[in-house]
C-alpha positions as CSV (number, residue, x, y, z in Angstrom):
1,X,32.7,-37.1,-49.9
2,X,33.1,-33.2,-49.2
3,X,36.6,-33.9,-47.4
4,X,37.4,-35.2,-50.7
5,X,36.2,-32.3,-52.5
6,X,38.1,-30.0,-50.7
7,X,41.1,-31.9,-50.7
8,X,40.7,-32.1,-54.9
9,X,39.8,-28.5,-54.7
10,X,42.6,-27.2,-52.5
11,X,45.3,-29.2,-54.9
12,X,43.6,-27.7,-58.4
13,X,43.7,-24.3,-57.0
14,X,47.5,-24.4,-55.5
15,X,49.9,-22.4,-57.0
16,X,52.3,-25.9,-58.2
17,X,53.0,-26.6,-62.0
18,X,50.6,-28.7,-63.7
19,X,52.7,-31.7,-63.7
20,X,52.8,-31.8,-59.8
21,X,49.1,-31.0,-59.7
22,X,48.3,-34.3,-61.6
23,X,51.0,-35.8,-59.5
24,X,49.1,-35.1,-56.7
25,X,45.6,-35.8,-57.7
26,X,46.7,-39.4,-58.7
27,X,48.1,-39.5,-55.4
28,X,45.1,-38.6,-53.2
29,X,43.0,-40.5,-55.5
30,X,45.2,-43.7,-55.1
31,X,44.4,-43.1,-51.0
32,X,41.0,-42.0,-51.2
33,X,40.8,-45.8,-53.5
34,X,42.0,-47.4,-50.8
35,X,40.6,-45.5,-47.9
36,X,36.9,-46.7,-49.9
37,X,38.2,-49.9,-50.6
38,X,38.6,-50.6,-46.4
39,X,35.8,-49.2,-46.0
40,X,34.1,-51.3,-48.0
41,X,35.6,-54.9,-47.2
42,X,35.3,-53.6,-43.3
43,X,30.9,-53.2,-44.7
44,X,31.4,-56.5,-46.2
45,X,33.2,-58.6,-43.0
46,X,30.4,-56.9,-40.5
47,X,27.5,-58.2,-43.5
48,X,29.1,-62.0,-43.4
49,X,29.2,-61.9,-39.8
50,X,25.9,-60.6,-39.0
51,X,24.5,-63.5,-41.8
52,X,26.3,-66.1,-39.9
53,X,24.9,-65.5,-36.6
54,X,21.3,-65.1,-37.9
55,X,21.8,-68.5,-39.3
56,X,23.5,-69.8,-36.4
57,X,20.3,-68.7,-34.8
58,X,18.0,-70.1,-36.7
59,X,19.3,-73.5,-37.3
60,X,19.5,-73.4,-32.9
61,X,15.9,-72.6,-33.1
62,X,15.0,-75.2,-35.8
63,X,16.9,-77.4,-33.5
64,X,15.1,-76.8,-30.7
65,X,11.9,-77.1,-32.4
66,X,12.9,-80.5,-33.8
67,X,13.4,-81.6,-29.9
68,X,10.1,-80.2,-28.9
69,X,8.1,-82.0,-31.5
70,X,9.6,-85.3,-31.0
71,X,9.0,-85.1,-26.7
């Protein structure tokens, strides 16, 4: 988040015309969007994974319950 205060700050303060300024605010928010946006479906991928293998794990140790209680 600072990174991306300075980088709004240091194009507001630059000496360009106010129509390149907004130019390039849209433009660094566009790839701050996406930069968040990976960010966030990378956060969601590692959540779904980890879900799966604690499931995976405790349907093997269900499993293995099962076995023991029927021997």
């Amino acid at each position: 988040m600072g990174a991306a205060a300075g980088a709004v700050l240091g194009i507001l303060f630059a000496p360009d015309k106010g129509k390149e300024t907004r130019k390039k605010l849209k433009n660094k928010s566009n790839e701050l969007g996406e930069k968040l946006k990976h960010r966030f479906d990378e956060v969601g991928n590692k959540m779904q994974d980890k879900y799966q293998d604690i499931r995976n794990e405790a349907n093997d140790i269900l499993t293995k319950a099962k076995e023991k209680s029927i021997l």
